[in-house]
Every structure is written in C-alpha cells, then in structure tokens.
TIMIFI-418804 format. One record per residue (C-alpha): residue in one letter; residue number from 1; z, y, x negated. Coordinates in pm, whole numbers, plus 32768, in hexadecimal, padded with zeros to 4 digits. Layout:
REM TIMIFI-418804
REC  residuo  num    pz    py    px
REC        A  NUM     Z     Y     X
...
END
This chain:
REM TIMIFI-418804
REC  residuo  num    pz    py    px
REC        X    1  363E  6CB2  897D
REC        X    2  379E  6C70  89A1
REC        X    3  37F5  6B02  89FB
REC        X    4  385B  6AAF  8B6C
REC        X    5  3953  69F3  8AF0
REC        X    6  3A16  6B09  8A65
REC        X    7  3A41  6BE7  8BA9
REC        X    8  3B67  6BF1  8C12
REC        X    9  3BE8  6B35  8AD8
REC        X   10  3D35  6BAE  8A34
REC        X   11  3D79  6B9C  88B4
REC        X   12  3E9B  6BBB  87E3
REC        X   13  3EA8  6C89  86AF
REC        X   14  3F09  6C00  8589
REC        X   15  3FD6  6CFF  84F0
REC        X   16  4101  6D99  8561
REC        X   17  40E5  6F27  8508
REC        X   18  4225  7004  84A6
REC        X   19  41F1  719D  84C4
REC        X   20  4257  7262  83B1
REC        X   21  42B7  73A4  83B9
REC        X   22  41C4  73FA  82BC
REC        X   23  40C4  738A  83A9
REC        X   24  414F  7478  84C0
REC        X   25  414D  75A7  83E0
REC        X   26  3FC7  7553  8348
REC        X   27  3F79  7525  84A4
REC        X   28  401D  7651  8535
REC        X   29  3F84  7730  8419
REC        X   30  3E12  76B1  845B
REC        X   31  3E4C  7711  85C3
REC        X   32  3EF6  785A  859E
REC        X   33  4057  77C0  8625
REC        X   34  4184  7858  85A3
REC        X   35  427E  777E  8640
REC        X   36  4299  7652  859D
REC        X   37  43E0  7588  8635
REC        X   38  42EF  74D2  870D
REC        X   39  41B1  7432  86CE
REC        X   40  4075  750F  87C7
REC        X   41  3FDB  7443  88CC
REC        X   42  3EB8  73FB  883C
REC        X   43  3F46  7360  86F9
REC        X   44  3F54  71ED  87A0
REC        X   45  3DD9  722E  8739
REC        X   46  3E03  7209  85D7
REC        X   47  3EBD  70A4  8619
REC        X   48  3DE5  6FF6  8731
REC        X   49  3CAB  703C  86B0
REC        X   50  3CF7  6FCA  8552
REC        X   51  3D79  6E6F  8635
REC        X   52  3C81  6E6B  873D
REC        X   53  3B58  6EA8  8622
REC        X   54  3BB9  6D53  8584
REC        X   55  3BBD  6CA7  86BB
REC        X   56  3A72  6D12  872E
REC        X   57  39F5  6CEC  85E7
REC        X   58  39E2  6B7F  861D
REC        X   59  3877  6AE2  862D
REC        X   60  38F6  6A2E  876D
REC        X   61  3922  6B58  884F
REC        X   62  37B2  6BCD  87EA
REC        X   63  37F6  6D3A  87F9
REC        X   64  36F3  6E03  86E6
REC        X   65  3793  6EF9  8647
REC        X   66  3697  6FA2  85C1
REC        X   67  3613  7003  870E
REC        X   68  3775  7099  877D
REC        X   69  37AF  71EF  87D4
REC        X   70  390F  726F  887C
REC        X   71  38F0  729C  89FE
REC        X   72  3A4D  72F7  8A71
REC        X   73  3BCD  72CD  8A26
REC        X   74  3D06  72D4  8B04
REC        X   75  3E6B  72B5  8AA3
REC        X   76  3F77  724C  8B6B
REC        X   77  40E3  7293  8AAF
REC        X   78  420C  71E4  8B25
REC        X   79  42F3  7242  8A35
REC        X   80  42D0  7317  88E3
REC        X   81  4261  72BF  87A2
REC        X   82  4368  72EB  8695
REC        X   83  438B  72B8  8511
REC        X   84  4408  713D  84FD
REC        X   85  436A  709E  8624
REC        X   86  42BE  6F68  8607
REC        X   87  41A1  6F15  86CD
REC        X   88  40D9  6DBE  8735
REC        X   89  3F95  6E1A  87BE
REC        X   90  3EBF  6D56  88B1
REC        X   91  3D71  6DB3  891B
REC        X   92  3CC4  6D33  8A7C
REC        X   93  3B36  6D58  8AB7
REC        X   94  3B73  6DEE  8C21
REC        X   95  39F5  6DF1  8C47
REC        X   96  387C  6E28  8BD3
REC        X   97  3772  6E79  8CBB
REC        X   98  3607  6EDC  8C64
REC        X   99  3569  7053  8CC0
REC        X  100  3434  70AD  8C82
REC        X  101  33FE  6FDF  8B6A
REC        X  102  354C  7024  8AB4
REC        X  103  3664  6F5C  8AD4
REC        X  104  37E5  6FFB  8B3A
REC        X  105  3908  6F16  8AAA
REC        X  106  3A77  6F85  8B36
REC        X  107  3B92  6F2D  8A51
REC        X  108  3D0E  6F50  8A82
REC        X  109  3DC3  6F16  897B
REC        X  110  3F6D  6EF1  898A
REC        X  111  4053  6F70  889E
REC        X  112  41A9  6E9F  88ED
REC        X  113  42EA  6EB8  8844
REC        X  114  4407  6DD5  8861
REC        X  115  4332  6D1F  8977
REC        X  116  4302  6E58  8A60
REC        X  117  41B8  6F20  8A72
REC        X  118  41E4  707F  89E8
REC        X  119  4072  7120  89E7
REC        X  120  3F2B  707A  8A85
REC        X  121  3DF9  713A  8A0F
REC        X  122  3C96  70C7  8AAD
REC        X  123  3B61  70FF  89B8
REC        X  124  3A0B  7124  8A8A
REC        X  125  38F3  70B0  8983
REC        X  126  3785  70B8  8998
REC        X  127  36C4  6FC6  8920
REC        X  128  3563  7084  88FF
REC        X  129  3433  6FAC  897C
END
C-alpha cells in the first residue's frame, strides 16, 4: 500500500534529459510516424516514466511493483518536443484510492524546460490486491 504520506507529494527528478534526434526518428519508426521534425505526443512517455520509475521506486513511498499493471495515460502538450530540448521532470502522486481490493495510484509527472512546463502526462496505476 502506498504511504499516506506520499499523496499529494511532489518529487524532483534527478536528471535533466536532452532529446536527440535519433530518439525522434527510433521513435517515429516504432510508431509508423514519418514526420520526424517534432517529437509525437506520446514520446514525453519514454522520459517521465524512466524519472517517475526511480522516484517511486523508493522503499518510502511503498508502492509494489510487482503488483503493477498500466490503468490509463493522458498527455497534455504545451509546446512541441524538438531535437535539443532539455527537460527536468517532476512527478506528483495526485492520488491512490482502494477499489475492490486493488489499489488506483494517479501520477502526473512535468516535463519543464527553461523553468516553464512543456508536457504533463498523468499515469493511472493499479496496484492489484
């Protein structure tokens, strides 16, 4: 079970991630995209959960990874993604409730650059019973 404590909780990444546009174009190609000047939507995945997966890794937030399955995922893009950007990431337990024996863990995690939040993605986990 996920520590009260952590709810609402926001923490920092530790490392600061810069897109390449190699990244883009192995990205792109996985997903069938053929234009590559801009990083898709959904490729703030590939850097928030790599950050947000260390954070909750941590023994102090109590979540059990190896009773987490992938629930839901929204993306909100502010800007685009581009070869060169750097990104901080932080990542905020929004909440965990318990249904019917499982438990659902919300987590939005922020990908800023130059101090201004470019893409907010929110991660719905559940933590089976």
């Amino acid at each position: 079970m996920i520590s009260p404590d952590s709810i609402g909780r926001t923490f920092a990444g530790s490392d600061l991630a810069t897109v390449t546009q190699s990244q883009i174009d192995a990205f792109c190609a996985v997903i069938g995209e053929s234009d590559t000047s801009v990083a898709p939507p959904t490729f703030s995945i590939r850097i928030t959960l790599d950050q947000s997966q260390k954070i909750l890794s941590d023994p102090a937030i109590g979540l059990d990874w190896t009773r987490v399955v992938h629930g839901d995922q929204r993306f909100e893009l502010k800007s685009p993604i581009k070869a060169g950007d750097s990104f901080s990431c932080t990542s905020t337990i929004e909440s965990a409730k318990a249904i019917a024996g499982n438990e659902i863990v919300t987590v939005r995690s922020d990908l800023s650059k130059d101090g201004a939040i470019v893409v907010s993605t929110w991660s719905t986990l559940v933590v089976r019973g």
